[in-house]
N, CA, C and O atoms as CSV, one atom per row, in Angstrom:
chain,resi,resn,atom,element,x,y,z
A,1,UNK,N,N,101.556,92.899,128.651
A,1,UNK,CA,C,100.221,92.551,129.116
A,1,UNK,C,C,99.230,92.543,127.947
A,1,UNK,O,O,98.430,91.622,127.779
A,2,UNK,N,N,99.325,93.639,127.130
A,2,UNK,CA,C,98.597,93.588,126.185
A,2,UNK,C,C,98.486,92.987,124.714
A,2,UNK,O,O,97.617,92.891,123.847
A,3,UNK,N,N,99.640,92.682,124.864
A,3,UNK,CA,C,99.931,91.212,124.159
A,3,UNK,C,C,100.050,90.122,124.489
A,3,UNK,O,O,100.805,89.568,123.691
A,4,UNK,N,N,99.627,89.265,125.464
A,4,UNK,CA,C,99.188,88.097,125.658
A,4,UNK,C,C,97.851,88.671,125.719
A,4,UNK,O,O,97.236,87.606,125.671
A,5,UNK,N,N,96.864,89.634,125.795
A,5,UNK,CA,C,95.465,89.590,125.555
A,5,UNK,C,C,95.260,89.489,124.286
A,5,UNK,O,O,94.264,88.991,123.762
A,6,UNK,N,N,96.224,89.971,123.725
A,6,UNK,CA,C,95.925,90.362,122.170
A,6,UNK,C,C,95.783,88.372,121.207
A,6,UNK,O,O,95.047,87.844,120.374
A,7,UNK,N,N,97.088,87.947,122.107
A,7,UNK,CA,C,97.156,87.012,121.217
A,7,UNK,C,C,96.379,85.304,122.250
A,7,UNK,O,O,96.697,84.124,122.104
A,8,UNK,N,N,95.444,85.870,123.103
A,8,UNK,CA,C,94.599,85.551,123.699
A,8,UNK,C,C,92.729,85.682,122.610
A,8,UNK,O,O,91.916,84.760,122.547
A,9,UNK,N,N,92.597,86.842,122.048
A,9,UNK,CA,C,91.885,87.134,121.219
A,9,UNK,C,C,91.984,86.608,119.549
A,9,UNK,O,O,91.060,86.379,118.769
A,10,UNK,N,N,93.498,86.515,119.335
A,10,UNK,CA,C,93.284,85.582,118.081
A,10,UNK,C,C,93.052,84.000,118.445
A,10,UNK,O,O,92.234,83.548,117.645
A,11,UNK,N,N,93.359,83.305,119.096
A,11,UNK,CA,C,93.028,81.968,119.519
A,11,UNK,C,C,91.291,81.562,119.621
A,11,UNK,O,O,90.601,80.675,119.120
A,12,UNK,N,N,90.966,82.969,120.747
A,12,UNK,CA,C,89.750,82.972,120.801
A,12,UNK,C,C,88.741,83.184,119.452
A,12,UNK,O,O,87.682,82.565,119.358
A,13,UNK,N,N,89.212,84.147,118.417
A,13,UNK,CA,C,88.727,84.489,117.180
A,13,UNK,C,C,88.465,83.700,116.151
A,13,UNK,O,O,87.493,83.834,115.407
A,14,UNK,N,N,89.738,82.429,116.025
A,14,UNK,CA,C,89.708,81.417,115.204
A,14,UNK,C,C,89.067,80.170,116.008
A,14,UNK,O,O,89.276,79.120,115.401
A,15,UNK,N,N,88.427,80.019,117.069
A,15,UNK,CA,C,87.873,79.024,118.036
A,15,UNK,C,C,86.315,79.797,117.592
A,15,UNK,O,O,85.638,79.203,116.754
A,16,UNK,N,N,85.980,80.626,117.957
A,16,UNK,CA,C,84.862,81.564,117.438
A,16,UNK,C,C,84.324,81.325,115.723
A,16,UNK,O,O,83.167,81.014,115.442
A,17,UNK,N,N,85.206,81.499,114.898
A,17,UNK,CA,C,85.360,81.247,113.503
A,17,UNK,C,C,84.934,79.906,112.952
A,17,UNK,O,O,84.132,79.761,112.029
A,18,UNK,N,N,85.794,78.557,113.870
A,18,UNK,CA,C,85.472,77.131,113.582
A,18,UNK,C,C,84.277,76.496,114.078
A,18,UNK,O,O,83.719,75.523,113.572
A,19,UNK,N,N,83.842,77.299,115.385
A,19,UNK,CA,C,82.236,76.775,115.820
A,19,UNK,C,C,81.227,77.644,114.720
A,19,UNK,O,O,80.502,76.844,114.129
A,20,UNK,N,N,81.011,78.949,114.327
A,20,UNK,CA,C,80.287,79.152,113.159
A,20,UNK,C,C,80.487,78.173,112.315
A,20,UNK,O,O,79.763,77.179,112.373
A,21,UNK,N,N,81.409,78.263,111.467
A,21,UNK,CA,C,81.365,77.445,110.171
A,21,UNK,C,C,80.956,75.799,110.740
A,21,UNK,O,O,80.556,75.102,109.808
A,22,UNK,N,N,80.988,75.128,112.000
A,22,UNK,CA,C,80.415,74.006,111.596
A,22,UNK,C,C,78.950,74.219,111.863
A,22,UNK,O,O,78.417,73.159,112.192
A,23,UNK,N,N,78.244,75.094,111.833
A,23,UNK,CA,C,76.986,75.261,112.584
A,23,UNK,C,C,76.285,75.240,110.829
A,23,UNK,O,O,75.335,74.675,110.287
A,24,UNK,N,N,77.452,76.263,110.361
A,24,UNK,CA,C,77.238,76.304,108.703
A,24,UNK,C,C,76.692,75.260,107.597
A,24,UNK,O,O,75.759,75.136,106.803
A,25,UNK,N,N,78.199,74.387,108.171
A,25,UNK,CA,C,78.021,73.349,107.418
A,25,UNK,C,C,77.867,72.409,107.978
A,25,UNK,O,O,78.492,71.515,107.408
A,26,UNK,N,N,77.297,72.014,108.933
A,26,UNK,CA,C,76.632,70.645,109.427
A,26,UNK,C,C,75.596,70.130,108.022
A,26,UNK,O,O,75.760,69.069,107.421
A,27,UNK,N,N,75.034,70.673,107.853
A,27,UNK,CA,C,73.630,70.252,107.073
A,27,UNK,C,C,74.253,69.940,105.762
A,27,UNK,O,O,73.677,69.130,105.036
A,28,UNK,N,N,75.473,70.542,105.335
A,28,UNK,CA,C,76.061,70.847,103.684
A,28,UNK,C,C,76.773,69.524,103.783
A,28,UNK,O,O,76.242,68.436,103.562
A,29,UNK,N,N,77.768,69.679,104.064
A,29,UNK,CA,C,78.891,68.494,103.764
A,29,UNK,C,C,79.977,68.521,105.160
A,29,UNK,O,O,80.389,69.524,105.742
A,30,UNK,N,N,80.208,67.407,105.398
A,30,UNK,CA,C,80.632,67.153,106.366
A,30,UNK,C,C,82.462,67.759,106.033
A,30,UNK,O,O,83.207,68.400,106.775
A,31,UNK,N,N,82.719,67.168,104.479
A,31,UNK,CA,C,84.398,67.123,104.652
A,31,UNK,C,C,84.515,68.622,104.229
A,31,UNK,O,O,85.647,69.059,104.436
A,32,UNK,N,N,83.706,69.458,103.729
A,32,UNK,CA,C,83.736,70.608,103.065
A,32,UNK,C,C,83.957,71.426,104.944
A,32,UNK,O,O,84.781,72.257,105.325
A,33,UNK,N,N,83.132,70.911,105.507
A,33,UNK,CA,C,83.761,71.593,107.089
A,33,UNK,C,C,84.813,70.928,107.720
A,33,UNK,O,O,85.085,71.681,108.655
A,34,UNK,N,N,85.474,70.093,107.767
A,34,UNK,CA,C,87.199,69.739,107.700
A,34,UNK,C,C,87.643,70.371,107.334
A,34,UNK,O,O,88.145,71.203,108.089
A,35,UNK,N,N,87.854,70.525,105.688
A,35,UNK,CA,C,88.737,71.838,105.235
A,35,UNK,C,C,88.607,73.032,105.709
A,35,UNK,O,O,89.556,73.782,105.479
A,36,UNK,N,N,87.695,73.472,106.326
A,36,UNK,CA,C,87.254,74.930,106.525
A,36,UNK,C,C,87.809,74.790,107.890
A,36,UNK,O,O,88.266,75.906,108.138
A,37,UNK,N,N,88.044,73.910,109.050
A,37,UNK,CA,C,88.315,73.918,110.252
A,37,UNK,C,C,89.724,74.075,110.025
A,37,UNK,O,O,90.294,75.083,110.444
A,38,UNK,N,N,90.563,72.855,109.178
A,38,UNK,CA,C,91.965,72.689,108.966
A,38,UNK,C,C,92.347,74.467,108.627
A,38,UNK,O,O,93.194,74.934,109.387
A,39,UNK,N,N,91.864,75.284,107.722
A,39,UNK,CA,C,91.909,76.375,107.188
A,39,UNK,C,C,91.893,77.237,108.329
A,39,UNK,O,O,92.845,78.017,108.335
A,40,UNK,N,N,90.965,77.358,109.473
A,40,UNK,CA,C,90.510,77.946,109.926
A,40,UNK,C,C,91.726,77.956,110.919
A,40,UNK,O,O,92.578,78.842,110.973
A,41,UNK,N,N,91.675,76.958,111.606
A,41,UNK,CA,C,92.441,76.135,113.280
A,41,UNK,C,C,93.537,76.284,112.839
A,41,UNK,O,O,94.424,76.511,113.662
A,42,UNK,N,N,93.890,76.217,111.419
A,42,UNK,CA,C,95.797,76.220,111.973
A,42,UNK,C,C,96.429,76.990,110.771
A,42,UNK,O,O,97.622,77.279,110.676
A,43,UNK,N,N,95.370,77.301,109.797
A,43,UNK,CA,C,96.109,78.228,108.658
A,43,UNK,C,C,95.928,79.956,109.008
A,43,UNK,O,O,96.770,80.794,109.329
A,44,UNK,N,N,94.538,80.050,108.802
A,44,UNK,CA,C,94.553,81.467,109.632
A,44,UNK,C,C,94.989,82.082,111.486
A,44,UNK,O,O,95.352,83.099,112.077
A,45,UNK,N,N,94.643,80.671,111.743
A,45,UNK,CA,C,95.489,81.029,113.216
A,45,UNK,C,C,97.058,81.302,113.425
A,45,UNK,O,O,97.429,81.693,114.532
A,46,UNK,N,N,97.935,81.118,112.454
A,46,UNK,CA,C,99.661,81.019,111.925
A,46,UNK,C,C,99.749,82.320,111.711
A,46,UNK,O,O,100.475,83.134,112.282
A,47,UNK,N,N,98.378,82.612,110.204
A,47,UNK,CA,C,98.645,83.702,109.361
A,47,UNK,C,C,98.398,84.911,110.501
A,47,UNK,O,O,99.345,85.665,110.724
A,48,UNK,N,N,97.108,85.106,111.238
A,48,UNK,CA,C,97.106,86.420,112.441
A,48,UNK,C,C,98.017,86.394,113.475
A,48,UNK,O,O,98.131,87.317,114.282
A,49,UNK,N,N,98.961,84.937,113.498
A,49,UNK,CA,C,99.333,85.384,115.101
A,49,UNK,C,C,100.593,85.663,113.962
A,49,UNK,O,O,100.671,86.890,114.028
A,50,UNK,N,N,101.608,85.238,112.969
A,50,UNK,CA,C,102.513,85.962,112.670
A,50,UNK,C,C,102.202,87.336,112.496
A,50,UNK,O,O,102.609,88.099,113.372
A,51,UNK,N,N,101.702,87.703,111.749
A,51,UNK,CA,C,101.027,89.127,111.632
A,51,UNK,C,C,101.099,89.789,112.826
A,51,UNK,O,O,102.043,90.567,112.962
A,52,UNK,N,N,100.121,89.627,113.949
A,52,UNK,CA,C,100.079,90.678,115.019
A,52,UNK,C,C,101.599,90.595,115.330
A,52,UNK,O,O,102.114,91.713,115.379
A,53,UNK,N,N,102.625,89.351,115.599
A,53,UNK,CA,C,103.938,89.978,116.030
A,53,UNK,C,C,104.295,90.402,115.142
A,53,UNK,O,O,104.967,91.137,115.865
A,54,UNK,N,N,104.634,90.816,113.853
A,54,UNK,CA,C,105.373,91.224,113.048
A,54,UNK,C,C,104.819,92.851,113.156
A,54,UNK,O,O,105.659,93.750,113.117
A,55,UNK,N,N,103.451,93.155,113.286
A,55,UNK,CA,C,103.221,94.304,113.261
A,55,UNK,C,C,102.320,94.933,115.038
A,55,UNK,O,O,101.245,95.500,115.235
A,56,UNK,N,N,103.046,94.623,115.663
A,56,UNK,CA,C,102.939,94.733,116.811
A,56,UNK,C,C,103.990,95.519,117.981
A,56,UNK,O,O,103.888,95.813,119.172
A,57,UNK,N,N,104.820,95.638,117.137
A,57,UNK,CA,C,106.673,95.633,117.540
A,57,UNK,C,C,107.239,96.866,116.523
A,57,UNK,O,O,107.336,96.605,115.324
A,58,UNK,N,N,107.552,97.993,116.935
A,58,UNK,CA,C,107.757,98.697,116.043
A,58,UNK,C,C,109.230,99.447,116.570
A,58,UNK,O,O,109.593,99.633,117.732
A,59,UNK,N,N,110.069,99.874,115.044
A,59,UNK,CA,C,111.474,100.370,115.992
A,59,UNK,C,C,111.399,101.701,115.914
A,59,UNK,O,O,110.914,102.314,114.962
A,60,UNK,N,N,111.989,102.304,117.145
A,60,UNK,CA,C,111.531,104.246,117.196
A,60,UNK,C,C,113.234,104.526,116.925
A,60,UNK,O,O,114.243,103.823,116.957
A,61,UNK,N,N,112.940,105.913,116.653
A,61,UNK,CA,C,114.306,106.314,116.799
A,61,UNK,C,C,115.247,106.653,118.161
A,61,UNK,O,O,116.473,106.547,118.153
A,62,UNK,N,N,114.350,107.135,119.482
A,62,UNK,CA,C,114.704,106.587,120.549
A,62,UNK,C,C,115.917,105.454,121.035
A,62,UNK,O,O,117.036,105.616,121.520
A,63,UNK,N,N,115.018,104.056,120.606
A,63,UNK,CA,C,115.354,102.969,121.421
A,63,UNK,C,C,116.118,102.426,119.563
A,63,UNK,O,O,116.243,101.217,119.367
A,64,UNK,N,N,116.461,103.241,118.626
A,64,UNK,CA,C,117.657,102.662,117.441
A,64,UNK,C,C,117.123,100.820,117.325
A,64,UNK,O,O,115.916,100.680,117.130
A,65,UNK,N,N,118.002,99.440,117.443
A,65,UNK,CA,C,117.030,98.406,116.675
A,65,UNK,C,C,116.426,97.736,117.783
A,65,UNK,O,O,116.170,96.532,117.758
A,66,UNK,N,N,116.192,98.485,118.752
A,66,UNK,CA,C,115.303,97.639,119.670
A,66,UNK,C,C,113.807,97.636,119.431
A,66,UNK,O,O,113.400,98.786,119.268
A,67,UNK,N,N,112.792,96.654,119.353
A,67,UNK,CA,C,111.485,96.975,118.968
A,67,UNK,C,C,110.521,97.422,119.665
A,67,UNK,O,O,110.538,96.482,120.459
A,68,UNK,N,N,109.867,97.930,119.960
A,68,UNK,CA,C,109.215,98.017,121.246
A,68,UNK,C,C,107.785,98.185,120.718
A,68,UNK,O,O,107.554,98.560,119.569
A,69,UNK,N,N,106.614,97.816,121.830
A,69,UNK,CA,C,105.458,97.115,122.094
A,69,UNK,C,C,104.910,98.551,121.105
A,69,UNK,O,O,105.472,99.611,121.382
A,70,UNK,N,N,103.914,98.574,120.061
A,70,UNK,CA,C,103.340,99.544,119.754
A,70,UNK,C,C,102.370,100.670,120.508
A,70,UNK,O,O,102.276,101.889,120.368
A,71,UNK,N,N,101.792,99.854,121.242
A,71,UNK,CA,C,101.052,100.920,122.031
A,71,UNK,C,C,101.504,101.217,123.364
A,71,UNK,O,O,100.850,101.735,124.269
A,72,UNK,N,N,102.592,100.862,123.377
A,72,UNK,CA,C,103.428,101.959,124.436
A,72,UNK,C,C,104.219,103.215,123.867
A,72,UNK,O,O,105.035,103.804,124.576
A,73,UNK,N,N,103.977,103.561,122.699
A,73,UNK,CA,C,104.260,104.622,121.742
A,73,UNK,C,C,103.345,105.155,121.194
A,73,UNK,O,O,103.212,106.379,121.215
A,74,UNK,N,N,102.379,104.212,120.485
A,74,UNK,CA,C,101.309,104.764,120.120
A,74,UNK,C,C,100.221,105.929,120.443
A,74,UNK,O,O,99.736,105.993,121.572
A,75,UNK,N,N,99.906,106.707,119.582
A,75,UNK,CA,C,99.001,108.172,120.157
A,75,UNK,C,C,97.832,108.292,118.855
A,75,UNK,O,O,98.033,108.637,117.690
A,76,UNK,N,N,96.654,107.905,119.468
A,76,UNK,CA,C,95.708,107.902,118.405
A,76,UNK,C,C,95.379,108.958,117.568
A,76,UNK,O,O,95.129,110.030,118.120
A,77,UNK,N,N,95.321,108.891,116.326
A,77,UNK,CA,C,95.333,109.512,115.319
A,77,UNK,C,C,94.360,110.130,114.908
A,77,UNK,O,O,93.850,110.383,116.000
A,78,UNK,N,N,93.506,110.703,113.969
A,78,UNK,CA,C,92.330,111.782,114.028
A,78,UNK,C,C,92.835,112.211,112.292
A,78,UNK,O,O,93.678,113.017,111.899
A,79,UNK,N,N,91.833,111.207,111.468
A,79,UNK,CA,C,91.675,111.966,110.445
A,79,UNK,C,C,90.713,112.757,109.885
A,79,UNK,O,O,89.556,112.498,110.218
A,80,UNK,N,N,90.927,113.820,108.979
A,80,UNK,CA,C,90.199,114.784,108.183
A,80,UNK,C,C,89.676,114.352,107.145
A,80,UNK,O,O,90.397,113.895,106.257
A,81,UNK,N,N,87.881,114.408,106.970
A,81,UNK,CA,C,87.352,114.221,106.004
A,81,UNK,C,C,86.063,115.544,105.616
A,81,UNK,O,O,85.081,116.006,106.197
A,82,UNK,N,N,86.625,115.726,104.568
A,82,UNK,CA,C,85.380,117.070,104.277
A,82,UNK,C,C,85.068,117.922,105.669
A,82,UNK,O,O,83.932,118.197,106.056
A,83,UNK,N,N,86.137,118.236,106.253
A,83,UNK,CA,C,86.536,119.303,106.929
A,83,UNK,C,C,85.797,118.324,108.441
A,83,UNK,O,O,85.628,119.135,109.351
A,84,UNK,N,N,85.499,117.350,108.734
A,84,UNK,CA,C,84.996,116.635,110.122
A,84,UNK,C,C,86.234,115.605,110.220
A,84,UNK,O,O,86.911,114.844,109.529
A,85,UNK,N,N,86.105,116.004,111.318
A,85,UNK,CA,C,87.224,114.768,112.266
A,85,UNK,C,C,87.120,113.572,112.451
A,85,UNK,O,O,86.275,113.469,113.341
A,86,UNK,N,N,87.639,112.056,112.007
A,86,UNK,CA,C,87.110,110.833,112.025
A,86,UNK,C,C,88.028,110.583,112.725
A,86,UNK,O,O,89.171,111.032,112.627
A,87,UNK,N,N,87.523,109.677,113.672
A,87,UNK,CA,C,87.973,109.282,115.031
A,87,UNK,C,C,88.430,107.333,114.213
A,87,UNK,O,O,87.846,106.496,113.524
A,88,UNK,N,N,90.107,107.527,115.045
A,88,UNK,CA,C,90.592,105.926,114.237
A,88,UNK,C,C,90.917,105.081,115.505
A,88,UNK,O,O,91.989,104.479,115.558
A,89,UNK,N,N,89.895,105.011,116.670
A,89,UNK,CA,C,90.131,104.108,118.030
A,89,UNK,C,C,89.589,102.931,117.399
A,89,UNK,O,O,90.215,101.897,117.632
A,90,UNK,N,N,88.774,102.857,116.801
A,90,UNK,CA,C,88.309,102.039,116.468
A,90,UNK,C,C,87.598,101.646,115.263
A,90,UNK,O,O,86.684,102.250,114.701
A,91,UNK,N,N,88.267,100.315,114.881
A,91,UNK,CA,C,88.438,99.762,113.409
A,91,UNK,C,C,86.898,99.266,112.868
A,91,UNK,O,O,86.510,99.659,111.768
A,92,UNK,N,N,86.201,98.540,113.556
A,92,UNK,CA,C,84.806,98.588,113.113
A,92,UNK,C,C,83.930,100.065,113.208
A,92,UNK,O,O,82.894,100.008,112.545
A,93,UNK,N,N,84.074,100.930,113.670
A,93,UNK,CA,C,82.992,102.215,113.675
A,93,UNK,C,C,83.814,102.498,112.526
A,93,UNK,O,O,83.124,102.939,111.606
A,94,UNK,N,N,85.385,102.377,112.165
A,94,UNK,CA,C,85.478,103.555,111.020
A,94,UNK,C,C,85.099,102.760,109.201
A,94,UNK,O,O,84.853,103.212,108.082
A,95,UNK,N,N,85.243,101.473,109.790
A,95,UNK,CA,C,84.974,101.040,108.198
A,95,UNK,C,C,83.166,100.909,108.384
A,95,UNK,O,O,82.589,100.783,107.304
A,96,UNK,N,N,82.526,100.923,109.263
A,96,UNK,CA,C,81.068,101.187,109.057
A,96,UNK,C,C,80.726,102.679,108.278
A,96,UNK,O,O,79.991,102.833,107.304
A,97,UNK,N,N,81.387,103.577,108.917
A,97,UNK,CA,C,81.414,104.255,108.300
A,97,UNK,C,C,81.780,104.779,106.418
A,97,UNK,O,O,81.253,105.472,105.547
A,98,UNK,N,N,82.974,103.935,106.595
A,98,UNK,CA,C,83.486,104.389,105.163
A,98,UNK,C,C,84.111,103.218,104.426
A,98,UNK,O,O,84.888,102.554,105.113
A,99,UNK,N,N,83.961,102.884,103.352
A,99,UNK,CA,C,84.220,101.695,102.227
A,99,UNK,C,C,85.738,101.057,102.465
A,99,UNK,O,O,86.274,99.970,102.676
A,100,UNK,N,N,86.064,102.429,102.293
A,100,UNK,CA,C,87.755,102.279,101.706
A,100,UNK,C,C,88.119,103.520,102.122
A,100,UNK,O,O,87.310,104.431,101.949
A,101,UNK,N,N,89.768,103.877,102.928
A,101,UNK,CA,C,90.041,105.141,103.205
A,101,UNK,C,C,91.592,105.212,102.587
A,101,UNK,O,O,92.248,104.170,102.570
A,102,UNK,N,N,92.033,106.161,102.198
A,102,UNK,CA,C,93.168,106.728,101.342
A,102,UNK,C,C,93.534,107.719,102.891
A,102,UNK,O,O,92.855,108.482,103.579
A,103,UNK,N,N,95.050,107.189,102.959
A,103,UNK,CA,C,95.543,108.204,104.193
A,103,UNK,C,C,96.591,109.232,103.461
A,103,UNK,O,O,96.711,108.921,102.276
A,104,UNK,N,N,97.173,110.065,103.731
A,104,UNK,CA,C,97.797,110.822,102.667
A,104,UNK,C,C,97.918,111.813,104.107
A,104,UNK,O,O,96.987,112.139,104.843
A,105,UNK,N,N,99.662,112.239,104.271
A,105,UNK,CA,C,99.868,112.248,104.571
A,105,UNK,C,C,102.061,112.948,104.234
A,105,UNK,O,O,102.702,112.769,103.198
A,106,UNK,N,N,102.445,113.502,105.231
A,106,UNK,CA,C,103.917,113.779,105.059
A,106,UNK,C,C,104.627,112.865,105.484
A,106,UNK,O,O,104.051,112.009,106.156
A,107,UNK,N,N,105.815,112.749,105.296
A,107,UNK,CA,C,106.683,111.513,105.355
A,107,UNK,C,C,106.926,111.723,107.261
A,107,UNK,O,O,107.453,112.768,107.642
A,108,UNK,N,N,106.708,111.185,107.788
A,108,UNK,CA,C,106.932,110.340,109.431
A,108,UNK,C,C,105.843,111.025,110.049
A,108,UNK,O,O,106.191,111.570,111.097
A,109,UNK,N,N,104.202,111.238,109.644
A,109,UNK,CA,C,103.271,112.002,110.191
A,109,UNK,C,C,102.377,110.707,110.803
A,109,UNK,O,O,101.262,110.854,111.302
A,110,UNK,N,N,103.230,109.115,110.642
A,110,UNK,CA,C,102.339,108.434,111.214
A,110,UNK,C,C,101.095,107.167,110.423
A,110,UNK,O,O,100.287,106.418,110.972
A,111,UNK,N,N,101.417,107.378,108.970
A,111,UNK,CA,C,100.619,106.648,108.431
A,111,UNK,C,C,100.735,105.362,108.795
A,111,UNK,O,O,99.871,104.751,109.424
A,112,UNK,N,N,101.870,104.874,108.392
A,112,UNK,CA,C,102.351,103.022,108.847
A,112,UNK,C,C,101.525,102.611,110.018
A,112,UNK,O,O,100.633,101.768,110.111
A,113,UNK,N,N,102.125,103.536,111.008
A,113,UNK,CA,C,101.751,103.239,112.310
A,113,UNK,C,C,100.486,103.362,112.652
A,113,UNK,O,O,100.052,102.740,113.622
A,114,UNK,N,N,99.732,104.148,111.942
A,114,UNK,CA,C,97.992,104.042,111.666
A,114,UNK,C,C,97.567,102.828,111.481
A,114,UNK,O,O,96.650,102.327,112.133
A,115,UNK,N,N,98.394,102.087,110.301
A,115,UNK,CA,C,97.650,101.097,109.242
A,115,UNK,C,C,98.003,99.733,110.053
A,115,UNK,O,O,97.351,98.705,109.870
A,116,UNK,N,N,99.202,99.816,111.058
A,116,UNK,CA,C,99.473,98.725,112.293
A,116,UNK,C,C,98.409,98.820,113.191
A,116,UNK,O,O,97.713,97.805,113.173
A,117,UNK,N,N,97.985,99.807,114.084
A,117,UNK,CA,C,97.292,99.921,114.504
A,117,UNK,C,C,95.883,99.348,114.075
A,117,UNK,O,O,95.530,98.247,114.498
A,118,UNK,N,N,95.320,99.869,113.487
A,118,UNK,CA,C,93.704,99.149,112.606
A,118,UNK,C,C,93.976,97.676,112.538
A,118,UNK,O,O,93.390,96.740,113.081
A,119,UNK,N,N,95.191,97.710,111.595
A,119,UNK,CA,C,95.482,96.245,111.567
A,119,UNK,C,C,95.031,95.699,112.894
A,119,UNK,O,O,93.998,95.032,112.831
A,120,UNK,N,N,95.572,95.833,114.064
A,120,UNK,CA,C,95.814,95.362,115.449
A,120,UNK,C,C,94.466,95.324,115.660
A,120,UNK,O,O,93.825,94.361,116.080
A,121,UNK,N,N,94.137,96.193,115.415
A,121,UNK,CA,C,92.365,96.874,116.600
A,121,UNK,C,C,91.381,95.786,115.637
A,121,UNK,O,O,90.382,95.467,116.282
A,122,UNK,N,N,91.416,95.266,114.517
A,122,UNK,CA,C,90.421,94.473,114.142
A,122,UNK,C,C,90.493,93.337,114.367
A,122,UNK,O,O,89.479,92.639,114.337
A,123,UNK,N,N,91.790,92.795,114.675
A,123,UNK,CA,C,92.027,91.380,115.255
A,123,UNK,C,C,91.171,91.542,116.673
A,123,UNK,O,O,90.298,90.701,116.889
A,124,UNK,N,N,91.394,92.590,117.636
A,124,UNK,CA,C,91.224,92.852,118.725
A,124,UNK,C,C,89.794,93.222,118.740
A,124,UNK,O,O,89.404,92.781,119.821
A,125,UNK,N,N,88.820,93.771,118.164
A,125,UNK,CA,C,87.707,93.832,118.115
A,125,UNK,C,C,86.829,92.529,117.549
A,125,UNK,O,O,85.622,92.445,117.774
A,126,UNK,N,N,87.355,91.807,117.005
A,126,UNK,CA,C,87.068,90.100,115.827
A,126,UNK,C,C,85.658,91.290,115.002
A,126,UNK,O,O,84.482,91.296,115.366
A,127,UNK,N,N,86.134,91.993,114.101
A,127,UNK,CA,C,85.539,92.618,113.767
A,127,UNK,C,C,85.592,91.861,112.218
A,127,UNK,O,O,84.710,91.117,111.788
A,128,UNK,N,N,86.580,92.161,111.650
A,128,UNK,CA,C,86.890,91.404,110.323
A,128,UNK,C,C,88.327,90.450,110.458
A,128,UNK,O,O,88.930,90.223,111.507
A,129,UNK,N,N,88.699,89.946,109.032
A,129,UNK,CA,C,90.079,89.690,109.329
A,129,UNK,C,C,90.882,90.370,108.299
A,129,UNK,O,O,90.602,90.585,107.119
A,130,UNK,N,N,92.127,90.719,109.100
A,130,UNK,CA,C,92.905,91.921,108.536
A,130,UNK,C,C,93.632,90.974,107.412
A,130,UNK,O,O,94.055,89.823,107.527
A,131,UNK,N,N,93.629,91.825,106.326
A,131,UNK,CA,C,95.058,91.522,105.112
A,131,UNK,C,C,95.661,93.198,104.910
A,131,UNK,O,O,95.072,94.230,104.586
A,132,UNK,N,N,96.505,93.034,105.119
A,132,UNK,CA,C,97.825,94.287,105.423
A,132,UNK,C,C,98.665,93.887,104.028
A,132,UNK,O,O,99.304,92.891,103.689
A,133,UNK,N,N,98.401,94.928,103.509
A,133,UNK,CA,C,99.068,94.340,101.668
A,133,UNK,C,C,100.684,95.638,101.953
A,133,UNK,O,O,101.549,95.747,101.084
């Protein structure tokens, strides 16, 4: 369910994306907003919807190579900064908050699955657009 909303929201995001930019560039150049639509409509729409499935689908040790839906596993996370608790539900309040965050962390305490998550939640909020390096 929550992935056909999800990938209901990137369609909508890059439809959202191509009416700005011609509002942009109406007045500038007409072909300079072609490229930006072509870019927009079918290059970044490829690049988020591979993305959300690739990091959407995660394998547990449970269910061995079966993938299963992330947030039917998922348990939101709660990091420590200068001894206060930053809340990671959500991907626009935490980068308003903070520039750049360094997770650090023990080996299976959850980082990946943090950085899927955000990933996910900013597509899902059309807050920014995610690059997952």
């Amino acid at each position: 369910m929550e992935e056909k909303i999800l990938e209901s929201i990137v369609v909508g995001l890059t439809k959202t994306l191509i009416d700005e930019s011609k509002q942009l560039f109406d007045e500038i150049y007409d072909t300079s907003y072609d490229k930006i639509k072509q870019f927009i409509g079918k290059d970044l729409k490829t690049y988020l919807t591979k993305q959300k499935d690739k990091y959407s689908h995660i394998k547990t040790l449970l269910r061995g190579n079966t993938p299963v839906y992330l947030y039917d596993v998922y348990f939101p996370s709660k990091l420590i900064y200068e001894n206060s608790i930053v809340n990671t539900t959500s991907t626009s309040e935490l980068f308003n908050a903070f520039n750049y965050i360094t997770i650090i962390g023990d080996g299976g305490s959850g980082k990946s699955t943090l950085v899927k998550h955000l990933f996910l939640n900013s597509i899902l909020e059309k807050s920014k657009i995610p690059i997952l390096i």
